[in-house]
N, C-alpha and C positions, 0 to 999 in steps of 0.2 A: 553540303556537309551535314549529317544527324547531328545531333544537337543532342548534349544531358537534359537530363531532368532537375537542374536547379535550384527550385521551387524547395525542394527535399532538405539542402543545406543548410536554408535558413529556420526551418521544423528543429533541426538540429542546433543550429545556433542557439533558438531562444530555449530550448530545453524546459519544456512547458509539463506538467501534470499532465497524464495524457485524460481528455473528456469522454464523457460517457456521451451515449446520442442524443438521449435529449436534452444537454447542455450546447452540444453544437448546432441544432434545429435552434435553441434559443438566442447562440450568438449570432446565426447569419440572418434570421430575422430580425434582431435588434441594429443590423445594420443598415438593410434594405428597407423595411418599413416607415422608420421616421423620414425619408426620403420622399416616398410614396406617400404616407400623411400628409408632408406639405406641397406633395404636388407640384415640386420643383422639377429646373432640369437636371441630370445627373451623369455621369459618364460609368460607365459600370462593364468590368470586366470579370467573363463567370464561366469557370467548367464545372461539369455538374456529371455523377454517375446515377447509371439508368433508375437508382434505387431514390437516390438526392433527385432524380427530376419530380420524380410521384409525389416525394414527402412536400416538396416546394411548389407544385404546383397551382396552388391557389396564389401564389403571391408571384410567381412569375405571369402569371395569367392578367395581375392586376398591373402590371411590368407594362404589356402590350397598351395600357389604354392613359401611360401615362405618360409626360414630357421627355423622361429618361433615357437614354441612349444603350442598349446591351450590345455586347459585342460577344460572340458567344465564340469557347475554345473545346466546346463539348463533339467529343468522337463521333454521334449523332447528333447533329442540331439537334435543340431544347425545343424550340419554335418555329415554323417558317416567320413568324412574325418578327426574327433577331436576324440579325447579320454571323452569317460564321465565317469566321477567319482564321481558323484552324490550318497553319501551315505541316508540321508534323505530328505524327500520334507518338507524342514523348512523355505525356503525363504521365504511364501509367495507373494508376489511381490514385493520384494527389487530383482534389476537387479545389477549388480556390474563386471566395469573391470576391472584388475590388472596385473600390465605391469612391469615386469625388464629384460633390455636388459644392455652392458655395458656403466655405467657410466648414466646410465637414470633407474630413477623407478618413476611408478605414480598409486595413483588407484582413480579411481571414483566409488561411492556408488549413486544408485540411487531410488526413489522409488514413483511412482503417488498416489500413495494412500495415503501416509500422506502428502500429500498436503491438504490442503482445497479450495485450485483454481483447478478449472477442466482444466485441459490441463498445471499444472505445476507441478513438484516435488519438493519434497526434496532432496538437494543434500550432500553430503561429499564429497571433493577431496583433494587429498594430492601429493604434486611431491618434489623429490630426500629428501628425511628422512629419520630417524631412525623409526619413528612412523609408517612407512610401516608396518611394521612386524607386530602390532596391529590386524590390516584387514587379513593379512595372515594367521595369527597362526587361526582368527577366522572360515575363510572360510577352511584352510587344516583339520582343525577338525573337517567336516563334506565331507570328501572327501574318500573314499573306499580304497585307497592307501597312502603312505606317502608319501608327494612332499616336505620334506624338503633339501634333495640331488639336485631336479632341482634346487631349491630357493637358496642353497647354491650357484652354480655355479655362481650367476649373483648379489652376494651380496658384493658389493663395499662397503666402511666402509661412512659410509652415517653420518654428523651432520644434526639437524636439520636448515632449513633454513627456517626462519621465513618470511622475505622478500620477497624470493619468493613466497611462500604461500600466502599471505599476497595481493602481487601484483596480484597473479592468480585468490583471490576473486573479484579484483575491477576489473580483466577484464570479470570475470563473469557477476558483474552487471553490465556495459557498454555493455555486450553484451544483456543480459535482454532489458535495456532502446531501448540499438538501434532496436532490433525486435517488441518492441511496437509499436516504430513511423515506422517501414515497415509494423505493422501490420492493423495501423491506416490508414498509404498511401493506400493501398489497399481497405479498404474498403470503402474509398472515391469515388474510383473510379467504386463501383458496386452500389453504390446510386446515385437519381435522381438528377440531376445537383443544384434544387434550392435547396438543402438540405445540399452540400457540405460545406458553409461553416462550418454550424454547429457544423457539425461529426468535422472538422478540429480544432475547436477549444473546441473543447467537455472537452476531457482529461483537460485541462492545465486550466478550467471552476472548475473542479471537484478536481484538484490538489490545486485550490486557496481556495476553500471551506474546503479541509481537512485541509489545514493547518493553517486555522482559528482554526475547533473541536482542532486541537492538541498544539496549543497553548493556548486554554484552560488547554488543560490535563496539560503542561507542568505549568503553571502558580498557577494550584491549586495545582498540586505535591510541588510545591516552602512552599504553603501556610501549606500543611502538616508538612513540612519539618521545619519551621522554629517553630509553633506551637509543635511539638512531643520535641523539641528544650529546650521547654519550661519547660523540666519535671515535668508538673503539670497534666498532664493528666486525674487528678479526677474531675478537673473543668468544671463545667455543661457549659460554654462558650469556651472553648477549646475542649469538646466533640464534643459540637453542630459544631462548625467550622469543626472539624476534617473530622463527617458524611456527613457536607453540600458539601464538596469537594469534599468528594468518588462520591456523587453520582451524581455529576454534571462531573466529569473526567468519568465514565460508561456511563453516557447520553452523552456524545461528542464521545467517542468510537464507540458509538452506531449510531451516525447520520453520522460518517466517513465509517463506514462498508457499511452502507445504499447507501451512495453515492460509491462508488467502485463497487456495485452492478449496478448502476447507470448506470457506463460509458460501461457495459455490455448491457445494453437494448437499443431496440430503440421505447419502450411502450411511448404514452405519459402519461401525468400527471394524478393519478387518484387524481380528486376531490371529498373530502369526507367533512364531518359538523365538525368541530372545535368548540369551544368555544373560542371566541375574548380575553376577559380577561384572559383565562388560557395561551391563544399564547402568547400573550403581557408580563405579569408575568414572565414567564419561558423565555423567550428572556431578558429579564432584568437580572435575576440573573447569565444566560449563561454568559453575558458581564459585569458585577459588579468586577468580578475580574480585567478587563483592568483598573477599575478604583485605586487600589491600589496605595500609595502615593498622590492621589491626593485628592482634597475637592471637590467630586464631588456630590451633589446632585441630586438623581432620584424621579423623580414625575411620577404618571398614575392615568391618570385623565380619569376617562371610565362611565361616567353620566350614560349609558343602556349598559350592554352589548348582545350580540347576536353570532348565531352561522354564520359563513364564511365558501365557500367551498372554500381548500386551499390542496395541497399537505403539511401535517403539517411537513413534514424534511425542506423540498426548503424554505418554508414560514416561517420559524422561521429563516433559515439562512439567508434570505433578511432582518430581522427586528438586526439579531445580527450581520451585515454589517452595517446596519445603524446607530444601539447607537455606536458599537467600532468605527466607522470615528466619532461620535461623541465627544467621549471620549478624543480620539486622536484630537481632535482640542483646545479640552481646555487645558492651558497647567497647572495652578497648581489649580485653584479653578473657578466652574462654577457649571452650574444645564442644566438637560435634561429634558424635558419635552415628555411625551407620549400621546398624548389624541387622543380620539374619536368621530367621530358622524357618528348618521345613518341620512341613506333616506331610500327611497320607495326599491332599489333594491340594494342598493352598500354599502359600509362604507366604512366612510375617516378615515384614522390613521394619523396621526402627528405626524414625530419626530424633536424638536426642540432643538436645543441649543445654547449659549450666549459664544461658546467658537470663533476662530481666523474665520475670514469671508472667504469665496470664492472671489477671486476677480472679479471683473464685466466682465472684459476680457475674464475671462477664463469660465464664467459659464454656457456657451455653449457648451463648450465641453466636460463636467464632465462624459457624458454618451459615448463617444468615447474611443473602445478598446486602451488601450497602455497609456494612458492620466491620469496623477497623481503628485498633488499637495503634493503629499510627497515625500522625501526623499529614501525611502526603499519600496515608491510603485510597486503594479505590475501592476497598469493601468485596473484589472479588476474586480475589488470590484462591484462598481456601473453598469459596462456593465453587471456582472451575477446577480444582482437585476434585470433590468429590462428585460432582456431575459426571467429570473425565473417566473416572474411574467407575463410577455406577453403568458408567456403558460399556464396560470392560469387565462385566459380572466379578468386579473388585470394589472393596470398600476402604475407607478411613475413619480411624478417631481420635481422637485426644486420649491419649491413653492417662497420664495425668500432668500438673504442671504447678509446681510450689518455688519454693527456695532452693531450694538444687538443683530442680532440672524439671524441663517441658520435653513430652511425650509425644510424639504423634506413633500411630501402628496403620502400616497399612498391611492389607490381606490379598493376595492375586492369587489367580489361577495356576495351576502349576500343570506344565506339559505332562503328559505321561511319558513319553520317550524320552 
């Protein structure tokens, strides 16, 4: 009878960060190795793709000349020097290695395919448990012979250790993090020098922007939350609330995907024709939620409006940077103002408000990385405005900011058609 591919449901189970490649080079090494350093016996169960034979085969090589036992589930033998026991070809590309020597057992599940980043996987890994046996029993049942005699040999009476587990995933993701910024270093260093800073502060650009989109999510998930709460659910204003949340938590999902996509290219900006009043609008209601608890008044005041060529992801996030610090300034009751006006080739957009001033001192520096008049800033709210916008032959300024009202003017391109 064919047999599933199993293996798969337990990647799903543990619902792991999916790894980069050379975090997963690092864990199947850190399993195989201290084995082989000490020269022990081992029992060891391994399928491996044509790409994973190349990358491992210095340490499979050191495999052959060691006490260790492999038992290979690879669609081509790895070695004539391993036993293959490959009863059907059901992996499709889940690779998987599974290690008990005395007083140590670990296995790693791995697979690039269900990833949706190219060049990382999904992982499962498990060290010194009971839950071993899970992965064994899965993968011995598609094996030509019975291995549960070798497996016996080398089965210590295992509890589950949660903590180490536990601990083994946060060095997974510290390993992920740390090969991003080697992988950033690097590419710094293969572009044109006046371009470095860019690239260098690209990511942590992109990481400030998401974490706007997802403090949305997380803010209208509250609004759900507190609304389902309600159990009135038939009410056409509770409806309404309900739907307007969904679909503004899938629209910030949507423009965090975009930008992650982002920090992969190095296209510029395409400029395409927008509609002013739809950007303005939809930038409003994105940011309306920051306004909860408080009496905030929103105004958009758009006398014409017209179409902008604007990158519409970046360009909406410069304008929902602008009303959130606005929001954030008023502290219990104030009004935002949004207004427009054209010229012959540009439009001014206005966002003003009546909430806590800029100081005079400092409003020199508001556009200087690291530099924030808040509490829990990160200093580059306003520096990715005006980058965003300087690639969009658009600019920003503080137009002024006293005891009645803070100014920002920004200036875009204006379609001709």
């Amino acid at each position: 009878m064919y047999q599933k591919n199993r293996l798969k449901n337990l990647i799903y189970i543990q619902d792991n960060q999916p790894c980069n490649e050379q975090t997963v080079k690092g864990l199947f090494r850190s399993i195989v190795e201290p084995v082989l350093d000490k020269n022990v016996e081992a029992f060891i169960l391994c399928r491996l793709e044509e790409k994973s034979k190349l990358e491992f085969n210095g340490i499979l090589k050191r495999l052959e000349y060691s006490p260790a036992k492999l038992y290979d589930f690879s669609d081509k033998p790895v070695s004539e020097h391993f036993e293959n026991v490959l009863k059907d070809k059901i992996w499709e590309k889940t690779e998987f290695l599974y290690v008990l020597a005395e007083r140590f057992g670990a296995v790693l599940i791995f697979d690039y395919e269900e990833s949706k980043i190219e060049g990382f996987a999904q992982v499962y890994i498990l060290h010194n448990s009971k839950k071993l046996s899970e992965a064994f029993d899965i993968i011995n049942s598609n094996s030509i012979i019975n291995l549960n005699k070798s497996q016996t040999k080398f089965r210590p009476d295992r509890r589950d250790n949660e903590i180490l587990n536990a601990s083994i995933r946060k060095i997974i993701e510290n390993l992920n993090e740390t090969n991003r910024e080697i992988l950033i270093s690097q590419l710094e260093k293969e572009i044109p020098e006046n371009n470095t800073e860019f690239l260098l502060n690209k990511s942590n650009y992109i990481a400030h922007e998401i974490r706007n989109q997802l403090s949305i999510c997380n803010l209208y998930s509250t609004i759900i939350e507190k609304q389902l709460n309600k159990l009135d659910f038939g009410t056409q204003d509770i409806e309404k609330s309900v739907t307007n949340a969904i679909e503004y938590i899938q629209k910030s999902l949507k423009m965090a995907g975009q930008q992650l996509l982002d920090l992969k290219s190095s296209k510029p900006d395409e400029l395409k024709e927008y509609d002013l009043q739809e950007l303005i609008n939809s930038a409003v209601e994105f940011t309306r939620v920051y306004s909860n608890g408080k009496k905030i008044e929103f105004k958009v005041l758009i006398p014409q409006t017209a179409n902008i060529l604007v990158d519409e992801n970046k360009f909406l996030n410069v304008l929902i940077n602008l009303i959130k610090n606005a929001i954030e300034s008023i502290e219990e009751k104030g009004e935002i103002v949004i207004s427009t006006q054209l010229e012959d080739e540009n439009v001014k957009i206005t966002v003003l408000n009546n909430g806590k001033p800029i100081e005079k001192n400092l409003q020199n520096k508001i556009f200087e990385e690291g530099f924030t008049t808040k509490k829990t800033g990160s200093g580059l709210g306003l520096v990715i405005c005006k980058k965003t916008l300087e690639e969009q032959c658009a600019q920003i300024k503080l137009k002024k900011s006293d005891k009645i009202s803070t100014e920002f003017e920004i200036i875009v391109l204006r379609s001709e058609t």
